[in-house]
C-alpha positions as CSV (number, residue, x, y, z in Angstrom):
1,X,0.0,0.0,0.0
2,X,2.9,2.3,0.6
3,X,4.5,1.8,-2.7
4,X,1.3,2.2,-4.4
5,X,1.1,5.6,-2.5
6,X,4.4,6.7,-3.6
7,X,3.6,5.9,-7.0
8,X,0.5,7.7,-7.2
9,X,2.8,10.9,-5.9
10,X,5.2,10.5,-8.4
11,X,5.2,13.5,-10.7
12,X,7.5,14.3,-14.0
13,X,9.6,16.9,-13.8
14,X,9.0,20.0,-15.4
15,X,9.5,20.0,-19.5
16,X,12.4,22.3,-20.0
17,X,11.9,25.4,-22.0
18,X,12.8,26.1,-25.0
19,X,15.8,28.4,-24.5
20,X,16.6,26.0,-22.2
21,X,16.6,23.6,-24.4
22,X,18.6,25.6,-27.0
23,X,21.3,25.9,-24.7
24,X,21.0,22.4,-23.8
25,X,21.9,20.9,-26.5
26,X,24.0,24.1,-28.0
27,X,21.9,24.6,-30.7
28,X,22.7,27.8,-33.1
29,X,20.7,29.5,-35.8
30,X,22.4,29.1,-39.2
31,X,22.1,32.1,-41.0
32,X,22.6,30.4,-44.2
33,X,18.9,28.0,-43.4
34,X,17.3,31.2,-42.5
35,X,16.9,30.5,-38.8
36,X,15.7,32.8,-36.2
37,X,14.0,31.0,-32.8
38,X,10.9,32.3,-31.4
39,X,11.0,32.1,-27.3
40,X,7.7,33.6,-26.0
41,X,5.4,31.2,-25.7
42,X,2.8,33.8,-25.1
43,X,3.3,34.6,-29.1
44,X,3.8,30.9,-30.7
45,X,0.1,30.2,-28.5
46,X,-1.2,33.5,-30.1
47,X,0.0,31.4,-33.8
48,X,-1.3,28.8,-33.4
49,X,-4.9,30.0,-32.2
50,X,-4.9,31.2,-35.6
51,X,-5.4,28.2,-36.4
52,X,-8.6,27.5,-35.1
53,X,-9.3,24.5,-32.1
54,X,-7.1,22.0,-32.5
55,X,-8.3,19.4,-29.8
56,X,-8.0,16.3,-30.9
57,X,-7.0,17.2,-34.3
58,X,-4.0,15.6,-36.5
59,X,-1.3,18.6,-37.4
60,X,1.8,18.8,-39.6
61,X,4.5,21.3,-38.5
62,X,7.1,21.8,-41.4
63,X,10.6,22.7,-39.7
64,X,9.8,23.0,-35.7
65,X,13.5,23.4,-34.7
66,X,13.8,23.9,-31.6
67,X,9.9,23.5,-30.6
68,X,8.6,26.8,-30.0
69,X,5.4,26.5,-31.6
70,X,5.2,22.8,-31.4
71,X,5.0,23.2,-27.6
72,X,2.1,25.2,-28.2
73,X,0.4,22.5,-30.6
74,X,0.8,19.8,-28.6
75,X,-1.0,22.1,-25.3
76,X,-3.7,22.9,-27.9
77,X,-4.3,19.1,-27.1
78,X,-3.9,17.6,-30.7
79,X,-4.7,13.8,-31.1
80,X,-1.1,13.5,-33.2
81,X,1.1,16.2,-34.3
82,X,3.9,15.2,-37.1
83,X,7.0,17.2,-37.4
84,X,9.3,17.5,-40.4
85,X,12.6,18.8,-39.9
86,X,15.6,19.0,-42.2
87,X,18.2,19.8,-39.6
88,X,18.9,16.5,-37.8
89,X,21.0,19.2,-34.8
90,X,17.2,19.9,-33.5
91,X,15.9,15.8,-33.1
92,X,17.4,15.4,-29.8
93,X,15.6,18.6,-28.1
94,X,12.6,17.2,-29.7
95,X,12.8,13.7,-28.5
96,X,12.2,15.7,-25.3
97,X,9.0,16.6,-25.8
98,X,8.2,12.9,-27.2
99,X,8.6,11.8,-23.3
100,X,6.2,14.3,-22.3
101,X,3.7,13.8,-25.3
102,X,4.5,10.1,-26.0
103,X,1.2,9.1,-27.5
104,X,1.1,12.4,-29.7
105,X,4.6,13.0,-31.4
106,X,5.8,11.8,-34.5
107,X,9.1,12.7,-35.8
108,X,9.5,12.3,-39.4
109,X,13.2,13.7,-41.1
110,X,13.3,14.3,-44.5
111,X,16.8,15.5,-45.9
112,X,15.3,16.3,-49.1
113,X,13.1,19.0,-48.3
114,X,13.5,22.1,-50.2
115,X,14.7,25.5,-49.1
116,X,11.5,27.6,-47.9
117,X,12.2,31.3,-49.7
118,X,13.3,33.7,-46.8
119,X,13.0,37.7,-47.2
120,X,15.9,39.3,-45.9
121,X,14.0,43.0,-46.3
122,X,10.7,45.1,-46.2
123,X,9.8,42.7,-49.0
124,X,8.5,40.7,-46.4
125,X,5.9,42.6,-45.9
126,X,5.3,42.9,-49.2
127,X,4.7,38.9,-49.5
128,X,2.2,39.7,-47.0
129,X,0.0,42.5,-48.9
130,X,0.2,40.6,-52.4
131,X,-1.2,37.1,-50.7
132,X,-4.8,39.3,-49.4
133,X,-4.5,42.5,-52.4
134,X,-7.8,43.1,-53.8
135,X,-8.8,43.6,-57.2
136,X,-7.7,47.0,-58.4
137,X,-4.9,47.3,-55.6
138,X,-1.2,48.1,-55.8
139,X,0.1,44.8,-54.6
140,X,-2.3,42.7,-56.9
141,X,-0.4,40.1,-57.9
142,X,-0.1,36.5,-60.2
143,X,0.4,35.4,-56.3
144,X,-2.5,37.3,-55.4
145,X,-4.5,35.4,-57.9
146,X,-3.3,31.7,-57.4
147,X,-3.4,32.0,-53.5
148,X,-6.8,33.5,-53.5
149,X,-8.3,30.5,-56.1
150,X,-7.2,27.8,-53.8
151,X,-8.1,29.6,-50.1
152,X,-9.8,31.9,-48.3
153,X,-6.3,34.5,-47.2
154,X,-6.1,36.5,-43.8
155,X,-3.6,38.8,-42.4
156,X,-3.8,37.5,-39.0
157,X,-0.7,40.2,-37.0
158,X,3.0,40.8,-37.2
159,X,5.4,39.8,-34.9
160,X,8.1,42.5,-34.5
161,X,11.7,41.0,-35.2
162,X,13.1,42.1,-32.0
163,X,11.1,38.7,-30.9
164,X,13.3,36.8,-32.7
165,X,16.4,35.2,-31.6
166,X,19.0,36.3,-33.3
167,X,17.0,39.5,-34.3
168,X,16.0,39.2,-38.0
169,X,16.1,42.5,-40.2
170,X,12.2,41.9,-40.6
171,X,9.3,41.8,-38.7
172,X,7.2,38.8,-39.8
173,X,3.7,38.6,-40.7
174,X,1.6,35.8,-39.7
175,X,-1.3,34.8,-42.7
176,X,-4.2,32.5,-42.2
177,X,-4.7,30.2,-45.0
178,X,-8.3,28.0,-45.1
179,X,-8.1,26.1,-48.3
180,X,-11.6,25.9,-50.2
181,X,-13.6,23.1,-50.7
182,X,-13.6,23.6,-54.4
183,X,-11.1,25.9,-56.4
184,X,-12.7,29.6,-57.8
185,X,-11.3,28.8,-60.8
186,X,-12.4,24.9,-61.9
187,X,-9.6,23.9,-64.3
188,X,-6.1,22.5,-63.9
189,X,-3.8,24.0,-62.0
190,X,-1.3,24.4,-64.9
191,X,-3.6,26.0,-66.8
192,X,-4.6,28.1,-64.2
193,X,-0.7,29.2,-63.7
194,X,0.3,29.2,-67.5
195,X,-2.7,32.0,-67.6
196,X,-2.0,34.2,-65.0
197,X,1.6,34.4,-65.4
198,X,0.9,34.5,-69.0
199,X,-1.1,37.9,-67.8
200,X,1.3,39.2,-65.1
201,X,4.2,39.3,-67.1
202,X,3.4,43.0,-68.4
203,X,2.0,44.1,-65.3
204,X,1.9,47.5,-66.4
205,X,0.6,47.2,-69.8
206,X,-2.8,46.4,-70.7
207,X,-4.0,42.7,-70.0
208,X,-4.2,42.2,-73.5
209,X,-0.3,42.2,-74.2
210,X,0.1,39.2,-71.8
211,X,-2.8,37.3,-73.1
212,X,-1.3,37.4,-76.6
213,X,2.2,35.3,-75.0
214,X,-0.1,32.6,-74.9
215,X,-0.1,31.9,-78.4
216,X,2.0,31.7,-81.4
217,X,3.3,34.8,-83.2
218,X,1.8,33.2,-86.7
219,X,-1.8,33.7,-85.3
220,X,-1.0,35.7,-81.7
221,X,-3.5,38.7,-83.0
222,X,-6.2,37.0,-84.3
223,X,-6.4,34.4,-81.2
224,X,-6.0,37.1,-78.8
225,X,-8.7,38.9,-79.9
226,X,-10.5,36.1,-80.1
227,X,-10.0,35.0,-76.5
228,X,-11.0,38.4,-74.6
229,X,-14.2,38.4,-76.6
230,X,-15.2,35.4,-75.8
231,X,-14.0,35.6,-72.3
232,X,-15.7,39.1,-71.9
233,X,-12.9,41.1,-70.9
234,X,-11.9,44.7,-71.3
235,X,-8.4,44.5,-73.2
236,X,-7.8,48.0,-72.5
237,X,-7.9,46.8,-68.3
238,X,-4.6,46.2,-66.6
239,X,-3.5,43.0,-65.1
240,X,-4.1,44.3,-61.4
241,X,-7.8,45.2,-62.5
242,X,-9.0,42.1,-63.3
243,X,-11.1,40.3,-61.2
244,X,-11.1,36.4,-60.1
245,X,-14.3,36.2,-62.2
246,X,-12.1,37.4,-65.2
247,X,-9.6,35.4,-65.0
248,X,-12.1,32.5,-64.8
249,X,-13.4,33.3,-67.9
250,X,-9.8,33.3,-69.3
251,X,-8.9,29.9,-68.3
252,X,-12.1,28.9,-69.1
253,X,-12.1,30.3,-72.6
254,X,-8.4,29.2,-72.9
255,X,-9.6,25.7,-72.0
256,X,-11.6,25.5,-74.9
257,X,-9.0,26.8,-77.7
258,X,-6.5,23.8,-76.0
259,X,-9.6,21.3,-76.5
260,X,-9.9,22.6,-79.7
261,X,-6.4,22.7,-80.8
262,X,-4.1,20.3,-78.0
263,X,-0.9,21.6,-79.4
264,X,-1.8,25.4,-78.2
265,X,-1.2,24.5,-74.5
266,X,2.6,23.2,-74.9
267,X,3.4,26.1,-76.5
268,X,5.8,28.4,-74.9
269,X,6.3,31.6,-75.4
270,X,9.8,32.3,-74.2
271,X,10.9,28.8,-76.5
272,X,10.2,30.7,-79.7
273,X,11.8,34.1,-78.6
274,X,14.6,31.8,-77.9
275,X,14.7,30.2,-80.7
276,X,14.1,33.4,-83.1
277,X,17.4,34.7,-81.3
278,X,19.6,31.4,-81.8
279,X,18.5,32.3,-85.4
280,X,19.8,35.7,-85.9
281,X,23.0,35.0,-84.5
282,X,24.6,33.1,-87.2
283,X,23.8,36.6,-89.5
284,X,25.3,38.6,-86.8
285,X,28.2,36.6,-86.3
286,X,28.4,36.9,-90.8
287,X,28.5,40.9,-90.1
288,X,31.3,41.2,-87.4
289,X,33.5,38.6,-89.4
290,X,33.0,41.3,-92.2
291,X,33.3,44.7,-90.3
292,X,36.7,42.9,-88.7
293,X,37.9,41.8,-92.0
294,X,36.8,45.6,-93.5
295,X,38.6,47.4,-90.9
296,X,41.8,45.2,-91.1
297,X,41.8,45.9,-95.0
């Protein structure tokens, strides 16, 4: 009876903290992976309440290092929370918490993974306004457009850099994403890219002029024109002016020419410039031969 007492006394020691932790197990940010630790719990809770109730839910944390925000996942009370991380120096600290949270932690390492793009200025912020930039506004964006046809996009708060350790040049902005059940645009997502890009690649010109990279130069005005009409759009509108419901009736419109003519969606636009160049430069090559061989007579 005694030892059954003492056992029901027996309490785990406290899980350390993460700066503890960091120290620990002498863990560094490396500048060149981007890395900059967030300590206060009080802000990795406030991240991941953005995220809605969690209890009982299974998450996937892409690169945790040293645990900040897991610690507040796994407090949210998730059923099972997998973690992938590229830098094997942060498994150890981890494997911490997987004594704590035995039945909810899964590690999975994947060397593989590819570099996440990290701002190193204001354009930061930037990323930020072109994700949630409405129709008509500065910041409209192809990203605007392809993030906004998949998910509902929220600016959520930023977290001044100075929370950071080490202290980034940056403050960081923290987005919501809520992915839709069905896509604003309903056609493939290639097409969907090749067309907005297609678009966005005058920004400052009139839609029009990026429509017409979509097709070949042999019949680029009259299938042009041919596509805005049907699609209903204003050539004379700039890319940042078009709505979601334009650009839907671009793919869609676009759809139907590549139905019509299969070839039309391999073509690329930048592959025939390339190749028009490649063919002027034997005749340029010809003239300075000649203008050498002039000026040495």
């Amino acid at each position: 009876m005694a030892a059954a007492g003492k056992a029901a006394a027996f309490h785990l020691p406290p899980l350390p903290t993460v700066g503890e932790i960091i120290k620990l197990f002498h863990l560094r940010a490396q500048k060149e992976l981007s890395q900059n630790f967030l300590l206060d719990l009080r802000l990795t809770d406030k991240i991941v309440r953005q995220a809605g109730k969690l209890k009982n839910a299974y998450v996937c944390e892409v690169g945790p290092g040293p645990g900040g925000i897991t610690r507040s996942i796994l407090n949210a009370g998730v059923e099972q929370l997998l973690l992938v991380e590229k830098d094997t120096r942060f498994i150890p600290g981890l494997q911490v918490s997987i004594f704590i949270f035995v039945k909810l932690l899964v590690i999975f390492w994947k060397k593989s993974l590819p570099e996440i793009p990290h701002f190193t200025d204001s354009r930061v912020l930037v990323l930020q306004q072109r994700l949630t930039a409405n129709t008509g506004g500065k910041q409209r964006s192809r990203l605007s457009i392809m993030s906004q046809h998949l998910c509902t996009v929220e600016n959520c708060f930023v977290i001044p850099g100075q929370a950071f350790v080490p202290k980034p040049d940056v403050d960081v902005a923290v987005v919501h994403f809520t992915p839709l059940v069905q896509p604003k645009i309903q056609q493939p997502f290639e097409l969907v890219e090749k067309v907005v890009q297609s678009v966005f690649q005058f920004r400052r010109k009139y839609c029009c002029r990026g429509v017409e990279i979509l097709f070949p130069e042999r019949e680029r005005l009259k299938k042009t024109e041919q596509l805005m009409m049907a699609a209903d759009v204003d050539p004379t509108l700039r890319p940042f002016q078009l709505t979601m419901s334009h650009f839907r009736n671009l793919c869609n419109t676009y759809r139907k020419m590549c139905d019509e003519d299969p070839s039309l969606f391999a073509y690329n636009y930048r592959e025939e410039l390339g190749q028009k160049k490649r063919k002027r430069s034997p005749e340029s090559t010809d003239q300075l031969e000649q203008t050498e061989e002039e000026n040495h007579l």
